[in-house]
TIPA-540142 format. One record per residue: residue in three letters; x, y, z of N, C-alpha, C in turn. Coordinates in steps of 0.001 Angstrom, whole numbers. Layout:
N
res:nc1:nc2:nc3:cac1:cac2:cac3:cc1:cc2:cc3
ala:X:Y:Z:X:Y:Z:X:Y:Z
...
END
This chain:
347
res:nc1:nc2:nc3:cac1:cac2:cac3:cc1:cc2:cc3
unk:13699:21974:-13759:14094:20843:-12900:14357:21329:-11487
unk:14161:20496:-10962:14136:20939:-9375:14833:19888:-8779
unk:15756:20396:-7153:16695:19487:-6621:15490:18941:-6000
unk:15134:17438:-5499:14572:16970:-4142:15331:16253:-3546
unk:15037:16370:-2060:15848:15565:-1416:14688:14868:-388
unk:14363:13460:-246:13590:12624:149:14617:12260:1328
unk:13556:11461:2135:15003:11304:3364:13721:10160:4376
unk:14507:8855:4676:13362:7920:5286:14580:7406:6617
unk:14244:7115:7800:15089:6264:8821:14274:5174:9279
unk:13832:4158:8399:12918:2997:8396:13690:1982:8137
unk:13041:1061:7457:13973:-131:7489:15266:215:6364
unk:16198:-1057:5909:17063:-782:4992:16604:-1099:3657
unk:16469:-177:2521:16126:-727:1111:16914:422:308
unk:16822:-124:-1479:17034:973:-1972:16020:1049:-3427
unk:16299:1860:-4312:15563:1930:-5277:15588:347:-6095
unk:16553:-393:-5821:16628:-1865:-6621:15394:-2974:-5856
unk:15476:-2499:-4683:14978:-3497:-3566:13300:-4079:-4249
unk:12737:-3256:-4560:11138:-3568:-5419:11209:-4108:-6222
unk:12097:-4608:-6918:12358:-5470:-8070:12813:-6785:-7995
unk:13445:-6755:-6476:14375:-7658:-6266:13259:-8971:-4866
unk:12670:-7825:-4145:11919:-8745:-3058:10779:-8114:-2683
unk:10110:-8856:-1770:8403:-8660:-1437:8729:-7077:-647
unk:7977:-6509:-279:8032:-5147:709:6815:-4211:403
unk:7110:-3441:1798:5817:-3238:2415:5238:-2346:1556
unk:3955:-1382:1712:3284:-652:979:4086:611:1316
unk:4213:1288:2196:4798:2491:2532:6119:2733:1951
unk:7396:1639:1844:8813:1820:931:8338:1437:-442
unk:7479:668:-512:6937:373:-2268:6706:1968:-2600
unk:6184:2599:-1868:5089:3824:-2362:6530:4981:-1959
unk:7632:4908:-1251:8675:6102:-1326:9094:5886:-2607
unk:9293:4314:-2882:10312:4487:-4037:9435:4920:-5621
unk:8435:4226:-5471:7671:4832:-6623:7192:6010:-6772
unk:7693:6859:-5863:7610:8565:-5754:9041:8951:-6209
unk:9720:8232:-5540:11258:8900:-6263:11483:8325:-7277
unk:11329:7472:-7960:11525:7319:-9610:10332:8109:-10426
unk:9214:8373:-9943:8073:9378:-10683:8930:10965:-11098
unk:9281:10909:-9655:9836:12403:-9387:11039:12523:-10525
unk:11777:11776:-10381:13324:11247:-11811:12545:11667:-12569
unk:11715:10564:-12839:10988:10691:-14492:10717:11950:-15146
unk:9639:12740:-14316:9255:14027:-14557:10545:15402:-14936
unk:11607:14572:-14489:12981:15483:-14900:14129:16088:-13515
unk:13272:16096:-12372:13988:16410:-11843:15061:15768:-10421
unk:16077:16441:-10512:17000:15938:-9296:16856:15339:-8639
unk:16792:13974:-8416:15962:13396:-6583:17377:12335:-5846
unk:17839:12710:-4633:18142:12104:-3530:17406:11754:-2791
unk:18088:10555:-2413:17272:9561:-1113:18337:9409:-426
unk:18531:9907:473:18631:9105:1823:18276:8915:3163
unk:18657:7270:3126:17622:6596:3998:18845:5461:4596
unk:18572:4106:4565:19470:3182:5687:19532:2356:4655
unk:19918:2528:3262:20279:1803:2298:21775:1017:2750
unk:22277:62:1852:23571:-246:2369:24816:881:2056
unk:25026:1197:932:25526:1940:-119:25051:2998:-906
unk:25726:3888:-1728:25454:4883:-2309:25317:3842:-3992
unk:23771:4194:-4521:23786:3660:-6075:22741:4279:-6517
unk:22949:4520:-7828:21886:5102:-8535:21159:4762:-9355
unk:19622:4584:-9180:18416:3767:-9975:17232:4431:-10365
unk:17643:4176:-11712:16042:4771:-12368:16570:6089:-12215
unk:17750:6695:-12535:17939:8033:-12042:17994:8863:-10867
unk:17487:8151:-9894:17598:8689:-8434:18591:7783:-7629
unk:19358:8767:-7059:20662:8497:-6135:20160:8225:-4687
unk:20004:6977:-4619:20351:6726:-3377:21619:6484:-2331
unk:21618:6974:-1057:22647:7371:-293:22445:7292:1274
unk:23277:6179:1741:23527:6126:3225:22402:7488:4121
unk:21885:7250:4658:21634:8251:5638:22679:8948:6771
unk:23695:8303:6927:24749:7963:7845:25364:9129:7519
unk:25106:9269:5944:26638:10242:5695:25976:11593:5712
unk:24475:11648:5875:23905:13008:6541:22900:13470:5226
unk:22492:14169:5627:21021:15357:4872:21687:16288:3974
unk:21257:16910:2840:21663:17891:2648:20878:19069:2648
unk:21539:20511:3442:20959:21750:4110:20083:21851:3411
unk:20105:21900:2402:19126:22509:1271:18446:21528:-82
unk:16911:22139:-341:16843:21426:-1454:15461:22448:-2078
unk:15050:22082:-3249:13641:22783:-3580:12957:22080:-2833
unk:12138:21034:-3018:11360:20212:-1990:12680:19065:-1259
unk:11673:19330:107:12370:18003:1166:11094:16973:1769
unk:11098:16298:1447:10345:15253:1846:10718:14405:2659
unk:10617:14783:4053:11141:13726:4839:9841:12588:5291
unk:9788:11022:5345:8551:10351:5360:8711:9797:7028
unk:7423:10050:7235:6889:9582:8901:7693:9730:10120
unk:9210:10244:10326:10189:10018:11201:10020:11761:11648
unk:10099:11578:13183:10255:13252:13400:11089:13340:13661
unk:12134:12875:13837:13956:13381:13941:14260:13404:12351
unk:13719:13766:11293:14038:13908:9720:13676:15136:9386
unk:11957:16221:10590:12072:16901:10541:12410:18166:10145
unk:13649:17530:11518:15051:19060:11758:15608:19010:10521
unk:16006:18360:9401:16986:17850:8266:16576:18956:7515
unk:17471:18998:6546:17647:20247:5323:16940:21229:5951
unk:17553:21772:6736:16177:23276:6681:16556:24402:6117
unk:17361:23832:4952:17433:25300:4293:16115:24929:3222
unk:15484:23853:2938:14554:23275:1888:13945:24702:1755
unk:13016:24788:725:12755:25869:-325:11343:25500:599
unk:10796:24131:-70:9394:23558:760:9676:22113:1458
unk:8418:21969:2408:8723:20689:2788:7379:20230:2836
unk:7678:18963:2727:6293:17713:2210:6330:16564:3643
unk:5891:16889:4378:6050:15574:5892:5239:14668:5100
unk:5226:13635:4687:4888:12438:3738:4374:10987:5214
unk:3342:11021:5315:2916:10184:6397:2199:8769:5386
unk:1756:7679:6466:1395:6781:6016:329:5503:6695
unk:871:5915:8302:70:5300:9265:-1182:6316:9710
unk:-2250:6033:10360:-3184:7165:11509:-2819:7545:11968
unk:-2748:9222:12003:-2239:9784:12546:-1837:10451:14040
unk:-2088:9314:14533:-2708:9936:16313:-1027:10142:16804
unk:-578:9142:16174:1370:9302:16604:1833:10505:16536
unk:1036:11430:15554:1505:12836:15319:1316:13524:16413
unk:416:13631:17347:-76:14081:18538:1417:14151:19629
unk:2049:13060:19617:3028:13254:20562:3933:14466:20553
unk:3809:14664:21981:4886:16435:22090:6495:16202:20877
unk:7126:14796:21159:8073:14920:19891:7915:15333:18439
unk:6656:15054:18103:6212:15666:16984:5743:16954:16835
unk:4900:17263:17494:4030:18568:17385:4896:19777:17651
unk:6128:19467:18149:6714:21029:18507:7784:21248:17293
unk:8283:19988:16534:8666:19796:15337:7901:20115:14144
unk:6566:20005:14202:5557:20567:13169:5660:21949:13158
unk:5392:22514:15100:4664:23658:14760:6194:24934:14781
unk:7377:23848:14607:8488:25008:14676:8827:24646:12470
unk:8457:23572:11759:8619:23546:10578:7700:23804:9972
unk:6096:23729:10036:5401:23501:9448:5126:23222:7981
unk:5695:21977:8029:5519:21524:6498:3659:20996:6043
unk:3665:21174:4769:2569:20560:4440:2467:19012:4815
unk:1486:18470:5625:1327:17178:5555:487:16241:4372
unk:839:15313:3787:36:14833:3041:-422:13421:3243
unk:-1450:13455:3524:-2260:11822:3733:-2928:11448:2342
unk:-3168:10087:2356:-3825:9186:1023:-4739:9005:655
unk:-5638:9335:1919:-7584:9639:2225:-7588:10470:2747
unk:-9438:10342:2366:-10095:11239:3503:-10263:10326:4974
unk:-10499:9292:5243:-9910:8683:6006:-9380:9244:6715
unk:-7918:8885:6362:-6581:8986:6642:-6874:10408:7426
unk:-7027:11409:6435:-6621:12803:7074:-7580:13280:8013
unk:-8880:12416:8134:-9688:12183:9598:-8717:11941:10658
unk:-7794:11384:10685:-7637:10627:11961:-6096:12002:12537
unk:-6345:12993:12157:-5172:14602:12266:-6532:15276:12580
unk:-6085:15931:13837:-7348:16610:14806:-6957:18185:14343
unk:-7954:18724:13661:-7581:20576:13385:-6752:20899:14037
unk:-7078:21338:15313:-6151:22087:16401:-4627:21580:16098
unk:-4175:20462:15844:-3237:19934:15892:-2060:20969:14070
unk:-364:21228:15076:100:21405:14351:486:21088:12415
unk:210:22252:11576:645:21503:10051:980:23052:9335
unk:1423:22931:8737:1884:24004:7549:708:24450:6188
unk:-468:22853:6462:-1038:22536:5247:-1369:21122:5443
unk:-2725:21013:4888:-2895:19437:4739:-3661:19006:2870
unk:-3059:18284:2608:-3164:17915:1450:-3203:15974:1293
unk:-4172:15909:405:-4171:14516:339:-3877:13764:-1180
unk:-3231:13296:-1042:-2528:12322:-2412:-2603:11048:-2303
unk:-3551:10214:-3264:-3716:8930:-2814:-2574:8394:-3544
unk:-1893:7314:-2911:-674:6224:-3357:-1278:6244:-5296
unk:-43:5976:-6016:-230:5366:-7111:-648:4400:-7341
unk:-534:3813:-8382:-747:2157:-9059:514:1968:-9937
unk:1477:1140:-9107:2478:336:-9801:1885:-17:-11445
unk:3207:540:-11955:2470:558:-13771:2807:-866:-13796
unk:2892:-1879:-13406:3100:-3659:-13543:1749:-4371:-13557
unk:1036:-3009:-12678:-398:-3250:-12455:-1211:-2938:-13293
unk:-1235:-2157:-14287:-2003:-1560:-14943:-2205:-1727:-16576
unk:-1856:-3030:-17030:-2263:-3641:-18283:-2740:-4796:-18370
unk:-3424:-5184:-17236:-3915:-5975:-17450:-5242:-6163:-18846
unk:-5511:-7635:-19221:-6159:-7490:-20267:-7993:-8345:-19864
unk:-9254:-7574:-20910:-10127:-8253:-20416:-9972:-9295:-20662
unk:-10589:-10189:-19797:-11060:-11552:-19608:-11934:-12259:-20353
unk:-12148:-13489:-21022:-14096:-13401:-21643:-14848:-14577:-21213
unk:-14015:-15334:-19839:-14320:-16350:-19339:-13984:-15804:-17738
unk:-15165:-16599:-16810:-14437:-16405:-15176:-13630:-17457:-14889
unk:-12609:-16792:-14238:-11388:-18027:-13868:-12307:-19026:-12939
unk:-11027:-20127:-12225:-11405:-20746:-11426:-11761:-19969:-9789
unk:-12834:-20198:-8608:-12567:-20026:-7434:-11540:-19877:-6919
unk:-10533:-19103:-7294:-9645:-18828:-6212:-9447:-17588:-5698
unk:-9684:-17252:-4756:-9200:-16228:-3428:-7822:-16108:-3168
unk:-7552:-14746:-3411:-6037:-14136:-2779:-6236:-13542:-1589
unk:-5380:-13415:-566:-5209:-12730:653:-3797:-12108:342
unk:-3215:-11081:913:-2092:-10719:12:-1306:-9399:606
unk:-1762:-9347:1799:-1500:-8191:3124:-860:-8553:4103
unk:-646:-7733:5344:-91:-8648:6135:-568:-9462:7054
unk:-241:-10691:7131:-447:-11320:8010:-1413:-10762:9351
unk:-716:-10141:10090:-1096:-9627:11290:-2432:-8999:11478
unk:-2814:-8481:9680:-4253:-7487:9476:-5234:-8591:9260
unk:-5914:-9271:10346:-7087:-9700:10503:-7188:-11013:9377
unk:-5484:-11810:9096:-5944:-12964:8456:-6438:-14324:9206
unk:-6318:-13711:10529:-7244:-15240:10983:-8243:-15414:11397
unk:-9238:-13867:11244:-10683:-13641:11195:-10608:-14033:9661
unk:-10052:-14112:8632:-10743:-14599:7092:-10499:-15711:7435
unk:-9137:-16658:8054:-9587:-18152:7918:-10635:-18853:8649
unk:-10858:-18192:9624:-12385:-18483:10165:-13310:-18536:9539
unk:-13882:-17387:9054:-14754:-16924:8339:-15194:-17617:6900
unk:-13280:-17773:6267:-13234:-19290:4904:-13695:-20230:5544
unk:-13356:-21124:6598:-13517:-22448:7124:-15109:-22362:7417
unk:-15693:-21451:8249:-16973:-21866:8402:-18489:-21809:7587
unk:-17769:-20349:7006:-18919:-19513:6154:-18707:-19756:4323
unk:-17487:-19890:4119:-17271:-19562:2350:-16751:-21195:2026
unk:-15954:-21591:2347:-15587:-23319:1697:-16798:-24116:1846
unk:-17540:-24389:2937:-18641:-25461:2771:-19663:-24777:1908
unk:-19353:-23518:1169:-20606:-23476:258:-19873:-23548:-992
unk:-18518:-23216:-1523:-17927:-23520:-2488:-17049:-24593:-2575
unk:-17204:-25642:-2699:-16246:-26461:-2383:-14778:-27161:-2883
unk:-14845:-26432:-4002:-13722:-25984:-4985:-13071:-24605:-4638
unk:-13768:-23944:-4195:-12857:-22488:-4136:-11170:-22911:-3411
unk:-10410:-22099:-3462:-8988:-21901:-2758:-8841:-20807:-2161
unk:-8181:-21047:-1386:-7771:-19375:-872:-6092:-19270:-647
unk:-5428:-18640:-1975:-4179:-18484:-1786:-3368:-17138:-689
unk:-2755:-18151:-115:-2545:-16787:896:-599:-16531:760
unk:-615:-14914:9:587:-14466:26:1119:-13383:1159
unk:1160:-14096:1616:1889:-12901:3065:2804:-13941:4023
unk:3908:-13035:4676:5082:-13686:5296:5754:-12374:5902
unk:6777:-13087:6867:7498:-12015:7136:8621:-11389:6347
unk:8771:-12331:5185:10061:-11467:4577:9723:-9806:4035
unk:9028:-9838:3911:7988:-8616:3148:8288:-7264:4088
unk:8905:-7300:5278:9160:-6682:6518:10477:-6626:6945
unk:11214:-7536:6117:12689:-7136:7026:12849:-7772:8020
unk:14140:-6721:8814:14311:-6861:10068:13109:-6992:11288
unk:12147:-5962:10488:11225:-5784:10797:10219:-6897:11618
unk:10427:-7633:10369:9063:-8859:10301:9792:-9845:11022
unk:10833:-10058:11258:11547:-11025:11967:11513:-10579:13432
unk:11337:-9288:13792:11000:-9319:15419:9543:-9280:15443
unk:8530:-9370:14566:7490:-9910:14663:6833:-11125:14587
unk:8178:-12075:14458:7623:-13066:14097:6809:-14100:15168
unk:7060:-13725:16595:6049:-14426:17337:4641:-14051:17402
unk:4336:-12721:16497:2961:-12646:16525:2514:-13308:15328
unk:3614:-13288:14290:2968:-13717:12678:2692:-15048:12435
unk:3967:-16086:13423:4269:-17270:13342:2304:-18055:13226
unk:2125:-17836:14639:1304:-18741:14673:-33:-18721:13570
unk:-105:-17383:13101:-1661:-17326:12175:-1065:-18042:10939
unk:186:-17635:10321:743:-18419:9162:746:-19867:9071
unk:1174:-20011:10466:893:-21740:11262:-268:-22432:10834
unk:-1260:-21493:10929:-2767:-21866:10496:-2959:-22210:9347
unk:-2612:-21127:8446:-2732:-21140:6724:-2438:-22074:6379
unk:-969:-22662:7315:-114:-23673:6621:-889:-24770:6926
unk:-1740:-24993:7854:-2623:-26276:8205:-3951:-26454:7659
unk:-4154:-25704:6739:-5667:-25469:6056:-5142:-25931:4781
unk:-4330:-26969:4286:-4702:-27310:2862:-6058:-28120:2955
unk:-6446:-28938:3810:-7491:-29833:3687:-9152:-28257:3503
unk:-8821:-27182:3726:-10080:-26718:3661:-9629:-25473:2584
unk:-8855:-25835:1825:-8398:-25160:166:-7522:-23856:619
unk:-6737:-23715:1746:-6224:-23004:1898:-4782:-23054:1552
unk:-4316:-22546:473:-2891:-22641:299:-1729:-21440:854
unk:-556:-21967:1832:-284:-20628:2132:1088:-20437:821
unk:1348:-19419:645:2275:-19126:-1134:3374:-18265:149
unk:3266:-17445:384:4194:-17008:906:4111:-15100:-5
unk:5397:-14474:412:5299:-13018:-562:5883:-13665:-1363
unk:5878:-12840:-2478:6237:-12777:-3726:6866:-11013:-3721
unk:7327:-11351:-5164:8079:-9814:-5837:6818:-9434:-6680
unk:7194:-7952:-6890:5702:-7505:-7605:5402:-7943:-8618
unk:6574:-8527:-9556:6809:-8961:-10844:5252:-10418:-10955
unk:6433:-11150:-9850:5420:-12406:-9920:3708:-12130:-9499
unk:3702:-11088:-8400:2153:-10684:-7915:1428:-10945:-9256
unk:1955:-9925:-9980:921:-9654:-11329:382:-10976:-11956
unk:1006:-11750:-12027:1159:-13071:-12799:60:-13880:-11750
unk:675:-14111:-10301:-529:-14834:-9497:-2123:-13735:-9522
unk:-2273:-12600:-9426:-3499:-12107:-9995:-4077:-11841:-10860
unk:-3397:-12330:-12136:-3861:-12697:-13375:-4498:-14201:-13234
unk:-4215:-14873:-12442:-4937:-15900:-12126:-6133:-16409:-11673
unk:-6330:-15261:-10528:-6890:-15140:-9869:-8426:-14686:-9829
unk:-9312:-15348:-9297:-10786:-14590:-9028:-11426:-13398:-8198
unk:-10680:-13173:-6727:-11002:-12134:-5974:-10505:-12273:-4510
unk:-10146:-11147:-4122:-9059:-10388:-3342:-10411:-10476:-1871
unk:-9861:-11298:-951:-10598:-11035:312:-9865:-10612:1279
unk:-10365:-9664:2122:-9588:-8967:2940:-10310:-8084:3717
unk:-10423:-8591:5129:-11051:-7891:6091:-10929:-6325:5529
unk:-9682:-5809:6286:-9134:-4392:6346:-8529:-4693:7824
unk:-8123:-3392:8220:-7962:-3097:9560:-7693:-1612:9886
unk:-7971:-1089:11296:-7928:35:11791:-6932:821:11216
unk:-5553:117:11105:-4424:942:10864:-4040:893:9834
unk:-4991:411:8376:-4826:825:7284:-4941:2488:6437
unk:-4665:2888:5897:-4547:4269:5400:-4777:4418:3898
unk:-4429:2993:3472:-4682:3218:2054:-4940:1904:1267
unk:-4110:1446:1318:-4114:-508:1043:-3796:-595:-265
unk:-2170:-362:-1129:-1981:-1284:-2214:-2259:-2540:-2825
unk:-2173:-3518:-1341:-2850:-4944:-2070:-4586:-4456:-2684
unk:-5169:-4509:-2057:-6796:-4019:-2870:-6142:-3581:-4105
unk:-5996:-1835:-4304:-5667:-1006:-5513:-5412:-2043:-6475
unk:-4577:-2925:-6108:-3301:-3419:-7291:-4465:-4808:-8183
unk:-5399:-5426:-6768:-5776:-6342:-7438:-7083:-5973:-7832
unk:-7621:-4541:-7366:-8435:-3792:-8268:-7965:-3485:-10134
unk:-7103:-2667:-9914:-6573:-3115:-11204:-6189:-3826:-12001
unk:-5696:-5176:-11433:-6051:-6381:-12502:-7031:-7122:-12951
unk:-7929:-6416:-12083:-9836:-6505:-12727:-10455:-7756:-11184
unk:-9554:-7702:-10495:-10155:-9024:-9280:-11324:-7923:-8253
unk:-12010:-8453:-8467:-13235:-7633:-7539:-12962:-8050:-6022
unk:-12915:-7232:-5010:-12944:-7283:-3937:-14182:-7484:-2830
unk:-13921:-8307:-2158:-14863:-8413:-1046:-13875:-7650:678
unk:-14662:-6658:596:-13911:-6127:2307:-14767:-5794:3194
unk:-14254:-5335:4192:-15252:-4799:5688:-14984:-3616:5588
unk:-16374:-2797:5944:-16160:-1030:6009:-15542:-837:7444
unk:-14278:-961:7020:-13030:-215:8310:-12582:872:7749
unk:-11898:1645:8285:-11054:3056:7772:-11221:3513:6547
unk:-10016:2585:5360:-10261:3193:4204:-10786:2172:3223
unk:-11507:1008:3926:-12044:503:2648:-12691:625:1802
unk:-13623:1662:2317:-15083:2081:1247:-14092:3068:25
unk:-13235:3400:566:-12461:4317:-675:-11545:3242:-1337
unk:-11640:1585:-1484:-10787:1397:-2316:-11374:486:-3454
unk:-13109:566:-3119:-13736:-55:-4515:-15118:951:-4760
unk:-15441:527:-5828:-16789:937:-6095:-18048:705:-5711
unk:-18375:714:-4600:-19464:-547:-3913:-21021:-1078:-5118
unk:-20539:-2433:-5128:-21266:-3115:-6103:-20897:-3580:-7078
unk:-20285:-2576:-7753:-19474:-2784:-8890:-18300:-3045:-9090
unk:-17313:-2583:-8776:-15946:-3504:-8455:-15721:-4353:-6760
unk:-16540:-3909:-6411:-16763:-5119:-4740:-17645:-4395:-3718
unk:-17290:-4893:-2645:-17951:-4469:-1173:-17215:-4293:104
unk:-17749:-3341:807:-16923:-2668:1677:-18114:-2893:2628
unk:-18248:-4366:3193:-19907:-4854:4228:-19251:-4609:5170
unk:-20714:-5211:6430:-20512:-4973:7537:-20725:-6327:8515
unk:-19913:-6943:8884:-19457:-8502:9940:-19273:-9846:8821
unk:-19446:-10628:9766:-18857:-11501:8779:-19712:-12285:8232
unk:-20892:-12164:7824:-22152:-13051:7401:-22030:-12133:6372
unk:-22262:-11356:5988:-22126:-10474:5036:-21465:-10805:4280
unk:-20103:-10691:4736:-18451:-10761:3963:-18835:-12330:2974
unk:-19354:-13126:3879:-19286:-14784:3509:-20176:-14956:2004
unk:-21304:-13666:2282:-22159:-14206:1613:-21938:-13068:-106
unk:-20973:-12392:-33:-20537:-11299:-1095:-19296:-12372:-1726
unk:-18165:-13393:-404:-17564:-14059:-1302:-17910:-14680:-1650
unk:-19154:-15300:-1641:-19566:-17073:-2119:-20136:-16410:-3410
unk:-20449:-15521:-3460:-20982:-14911:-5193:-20017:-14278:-6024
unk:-19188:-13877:-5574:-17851:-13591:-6578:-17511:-14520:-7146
unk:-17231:-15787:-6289:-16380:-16722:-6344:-17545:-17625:-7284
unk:-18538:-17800:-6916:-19568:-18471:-7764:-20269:-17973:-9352
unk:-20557:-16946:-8872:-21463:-16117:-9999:-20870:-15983:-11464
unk:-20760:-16720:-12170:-19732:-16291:-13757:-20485:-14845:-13861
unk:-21446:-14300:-14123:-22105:-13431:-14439:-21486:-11940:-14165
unk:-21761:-12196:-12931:-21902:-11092:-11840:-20057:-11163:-12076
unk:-19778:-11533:-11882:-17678:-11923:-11908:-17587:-11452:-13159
unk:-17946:-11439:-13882:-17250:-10829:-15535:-18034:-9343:-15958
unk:-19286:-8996:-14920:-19362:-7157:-14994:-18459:-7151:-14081
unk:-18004:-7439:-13257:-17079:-6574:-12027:-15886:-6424:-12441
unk:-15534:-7544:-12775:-14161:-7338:-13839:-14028:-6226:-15109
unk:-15051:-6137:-15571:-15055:-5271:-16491:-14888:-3878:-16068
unk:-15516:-3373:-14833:-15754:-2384:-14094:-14565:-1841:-13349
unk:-13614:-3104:-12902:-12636:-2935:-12359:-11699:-2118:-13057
unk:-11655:-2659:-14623:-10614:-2483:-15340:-10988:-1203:-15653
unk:-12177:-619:-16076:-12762:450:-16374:-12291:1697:-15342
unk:-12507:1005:-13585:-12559:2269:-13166:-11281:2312:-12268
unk:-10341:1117:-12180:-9578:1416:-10909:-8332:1484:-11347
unk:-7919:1783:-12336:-6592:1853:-12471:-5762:3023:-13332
unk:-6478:4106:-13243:-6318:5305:-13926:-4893:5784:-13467
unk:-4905:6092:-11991:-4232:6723:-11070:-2587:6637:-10577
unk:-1961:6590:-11497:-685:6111:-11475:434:7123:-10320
unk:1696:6460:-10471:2447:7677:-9742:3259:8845:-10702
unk:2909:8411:-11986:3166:9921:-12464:2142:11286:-12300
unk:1154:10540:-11795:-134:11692:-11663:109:11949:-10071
unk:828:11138:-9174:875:11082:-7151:2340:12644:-7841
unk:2713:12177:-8635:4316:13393:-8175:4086:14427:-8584
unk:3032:14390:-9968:2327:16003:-10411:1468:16723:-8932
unk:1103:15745:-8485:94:16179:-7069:1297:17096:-6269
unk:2600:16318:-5912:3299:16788:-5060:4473:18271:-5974
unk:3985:17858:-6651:5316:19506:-7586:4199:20341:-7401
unk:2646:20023:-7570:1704:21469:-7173:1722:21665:-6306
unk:1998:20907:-4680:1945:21424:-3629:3137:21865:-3398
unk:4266:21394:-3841:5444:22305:-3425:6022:23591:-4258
unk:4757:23427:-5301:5305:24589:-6555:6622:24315:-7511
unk:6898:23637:-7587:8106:23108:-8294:7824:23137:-9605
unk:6705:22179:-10015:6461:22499:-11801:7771:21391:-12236
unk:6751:20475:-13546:7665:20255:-13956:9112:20165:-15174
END
């Protein structure tokens, strides 16, 4: 068993918070590293900007306020370079990133790398494209996000559901190039299809609430598209996700530049919903092209991959099959075995 000590200065959550409300991919994906890490047996602290000190799933979460501790076997501090300097008595350290990395470039970072050099670990190849050689690291290693085990029993199907479309990201990532794209290109050829759209700012916090003059108005939209089958749902908890993509026919979703990995896809890859996306960053790495979806190119394309998901019984019940077959292997007990080999810990 090994001590870890994880350490985030992002928004406020704790290990309960994923159970309890919608949230983003990056604290979904700390906390399902620190309960992996529990699981596997060993020691894990968090602290981060929780309210209180409580302990879940075996891992202690704890105020950040009340400080770091000097030492640990692995320290994983995620995306913050004032977290850095923290524990440096750590045995190893894991800099745990999540956005493109060009932010790393700044002199606040790089003289913090090249005086710690921890291993960095990104989620793609992608991802670890966008970290220029020359640029400070200890190590680069890539670990793609898990699959929430909520996600991963889903059962086959032996009928195609109804036309309905999930959107299920954030807001801000290119959902009002899909309601365009629904309104002009995909509803007047399906005219039953829906397009349920789960995204909001609660999903963000504090966060999403000083964003809300950018989010307001595209949500504004959603909310005015029932007449062209657009329903807006709002977030949900992961609990309920599963349940609305058990429903569901297929996951549309541009992408965008500053994606790195994309849980929504993964998750509704694994409940067998075939995806239609645009080859941005990491989309081509989050289906099988053809077989569990498409990773095209503009939006005539996109229109004409959803109007056959959404239409095709055929073609919709191999992809599903394929889905289930190939996308949901990858859990986070296999993301924390990744990280005990890079830090040598063993478990």
């Amino acid at each position: 068993m090994a001590r870890v000590v994880m350490a985030d200065d992002g928004i406020s959550f704790d290990g309960r918070t994923l159970e309890e409300r919608p949230l983003g991919g990056a604290e979904t994906s700390f906390i399902e590293m620190a309960n992996a890490l529990a699981a596997r047996g060993h020691d894990v602290l968090v602290c981060n900007k929780c309210e209180a000190e409580v302990t879940h799933r075996g891992v202690t979460w704890r105020p950040i306020s009340q400080g770091v501790p000097d030492d640990a076997d692995l320290y994983i501090p995620n995306r913050g370079d004032k977290l850095l300097t923290r524990c440096r008595g750590a045995r190893r350290v894991i800099f745990w990133i999540h956005n493109p990395a060009g932010y790393l470039l700044k002199w606040r970072y790089q003289w913090k790398l090249a005086w710690r050099r921890p291993v960095i670990v990104f989620s793609g190849a992608s991802h670890a494209g966008t970290y220029p050689g020359w640029a400070f690291a200890g190590g680069r290693e890539i670990v793609p996000y898990g699959l929430t085990d909520l996600f991963a029993h889903a059962g086959e199907r032996t009928e195609a559901p109804p036309p309905r479309a999930v959107f299920t990201s954030n807001p801000m990532r290119s959902l009002d190039w899909l309601l365009d794209v629904w309104e002009s290109r995909i509803r007047p050829r399906v005219p039953a299809a829906e397009l349920h759209v789960f995204a909001g700012m609660a999903t963000y916090g504090a966060a999403g609430a000083a964003k809300a003059g950018r989010m307001g108005p595209v949500l504004e939209r959603a909310a005015a598209m029932a007449g062209q089958g657009v329903i807006l749902r709002g977030p949900v908890p992961k609990a309920q996700l599963v349940d609305e993509l058990a429903a569901a026919r297929a996951l549309l979703y541009r992408g965008d530049i500053g994606e790195t990995f994309c849980s929504a896809v993964a998750e509704a890859q694994a409940m067998g919903l075939p995806a239609v996306l645009e080859d941005i960053a990491c989309m081509t790495e989050r289906v099988v092209e053809g077989r569990t979806g498409w990773a095209v190119r503009g939006a005539e394309d996109f229109a004409d991959k959803a109007v056959r998901v959404l239409s095709d019984d055929a073609l919709w019940l191999a992809m599903h099959r394929d889905c289930l077959a190939l996308q949901r292997s990858w859990g986070w007990d296999r993301a924390a075995a990744e990280f005990e080999r890079i830090a040598a810990i063993g478990a």
